[in-house]
N, C-alpha and C positions, 0 to 999 in steps of 0.2 A: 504494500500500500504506500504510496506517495501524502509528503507533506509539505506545507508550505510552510515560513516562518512569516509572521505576523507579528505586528506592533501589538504591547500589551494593549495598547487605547484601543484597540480595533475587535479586541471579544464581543462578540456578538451573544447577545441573551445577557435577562436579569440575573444579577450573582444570587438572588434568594432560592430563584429556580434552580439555577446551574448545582448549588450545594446542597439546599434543603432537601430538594424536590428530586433532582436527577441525581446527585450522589456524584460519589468523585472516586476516583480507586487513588490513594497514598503510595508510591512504591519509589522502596529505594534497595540500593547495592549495596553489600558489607566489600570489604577488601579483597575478600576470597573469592568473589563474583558471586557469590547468594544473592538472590532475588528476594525479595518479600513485596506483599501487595494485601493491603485490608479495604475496603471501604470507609468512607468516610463522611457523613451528612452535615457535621458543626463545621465552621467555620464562615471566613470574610474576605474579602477583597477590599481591598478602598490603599492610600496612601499615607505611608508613616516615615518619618525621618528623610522624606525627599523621596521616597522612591515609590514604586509600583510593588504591594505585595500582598498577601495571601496570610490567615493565622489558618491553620489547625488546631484540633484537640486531641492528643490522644490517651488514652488510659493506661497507667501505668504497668499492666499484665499481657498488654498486646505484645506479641511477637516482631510487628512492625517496626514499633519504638525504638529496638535497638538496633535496627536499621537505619532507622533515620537518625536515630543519635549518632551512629558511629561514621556513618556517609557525610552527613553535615550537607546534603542536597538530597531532594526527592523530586517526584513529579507528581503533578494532580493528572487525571484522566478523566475525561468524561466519554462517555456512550452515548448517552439518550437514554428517554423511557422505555427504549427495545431489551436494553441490556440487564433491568430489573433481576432477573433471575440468578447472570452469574455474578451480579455485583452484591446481592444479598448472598449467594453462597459463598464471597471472596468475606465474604463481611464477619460471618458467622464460624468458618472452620479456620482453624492455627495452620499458618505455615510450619509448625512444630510439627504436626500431628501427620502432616501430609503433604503430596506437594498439589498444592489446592490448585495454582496455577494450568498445570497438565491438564487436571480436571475438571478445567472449564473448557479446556481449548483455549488460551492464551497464548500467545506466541510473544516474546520479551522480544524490544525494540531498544535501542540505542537511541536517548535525544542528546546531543551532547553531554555523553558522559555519565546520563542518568537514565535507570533503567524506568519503559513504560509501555504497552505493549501495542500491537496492530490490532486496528480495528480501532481504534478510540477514535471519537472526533475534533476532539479540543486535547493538549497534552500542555500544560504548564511544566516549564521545568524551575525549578526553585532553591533556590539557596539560604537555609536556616541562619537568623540573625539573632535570634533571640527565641530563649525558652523559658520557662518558667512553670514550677505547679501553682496549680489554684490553690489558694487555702481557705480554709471554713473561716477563720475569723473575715475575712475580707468582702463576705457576703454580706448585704447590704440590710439592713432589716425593714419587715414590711412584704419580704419575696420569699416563699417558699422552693427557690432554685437548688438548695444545699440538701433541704430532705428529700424533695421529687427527684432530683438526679442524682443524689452522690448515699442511697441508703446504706451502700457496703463503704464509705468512706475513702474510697478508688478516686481522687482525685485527679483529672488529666491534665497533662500535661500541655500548655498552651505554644504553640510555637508561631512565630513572626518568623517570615521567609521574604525575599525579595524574590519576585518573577524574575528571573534571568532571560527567558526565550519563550515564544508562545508558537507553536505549531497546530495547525488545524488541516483536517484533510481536505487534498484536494479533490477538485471535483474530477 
């Protein structure tokens, strides 16, 4: 599959859709060339510190995490609403457990230097600037965000990444 690079400013589609709604596949490379890929529905787009970027959240027991911790770049991926099925399966089973990838039919893709696979339609690739965990005191009072999402106390981990390159397929 052929791709074109593309100015961040030229993403096409609302970012509440592109993450909430269409979901994004996180993948990144350890040293060894391991691949990892989860699903991913939280996060933002918009501008921080001058640049063009992207946060994630990811939970401290995912598999991912230490990918992306150790890589210090990842890529976002989008499908579309077509791809619902193996992005809830990429979402749900551990690259621990399995190689969950194979078992969608994934085929891993090279975006500069960062792995992301064929077949996606939008492929962010991104450079981690900043991490941090959520903490429960910092939760604001008056919002029940800390007991509806965090009951096992798994707080995730927030990451700021700068969009380095933006790929979408060609037609």
């Amino acid at each position: 599959m052929e791709y074109r690079k593309i100015e961040s400013a030229a993403i096409a589609g609302n970012p509440f859709e592109l993450i909430g709604k269409e979901w994004a596949l996180v993948s990144a490379k350890k040293a060894d060339g391991t691949v990892n890929t989860m699903t991913v529905s939280w996060g933002s787009m918009g501008v921080l510190w001058g640049k063009n970027v992207v946060q994630i959240f990811l939970r401290p027991q995912r598999y991912t995490k230490e990918f992306v911790d150790e890589a210090g770049r990842f890529t976002l991926s989008f499908y579309g609403e077509g791809a619902k099925k193996e992005l809830g399966y990429l979402g749900k089973v551990s690259g621990r457990d399995e190689d969950k990838i194979a078992k969608v039919g994934y085929t891993v893709k090279d975006f500069d230097g960062a792995p992301a696979f064929d077949g996606a339609r939008l492929v962010l690739v991104c450079r981690s600037l900043y991490a941090q965990t959520l903490e429960p005191e910092c939760f604001l009072p008056g919002n029940s965000c800390d007991k509806d999402c965090y009951p096992q106390k798994d707080y995730h981990t927030m990451y700021v990444a700068e969009i380095e390159a933006v790929y979408e397929k060609a037609e």
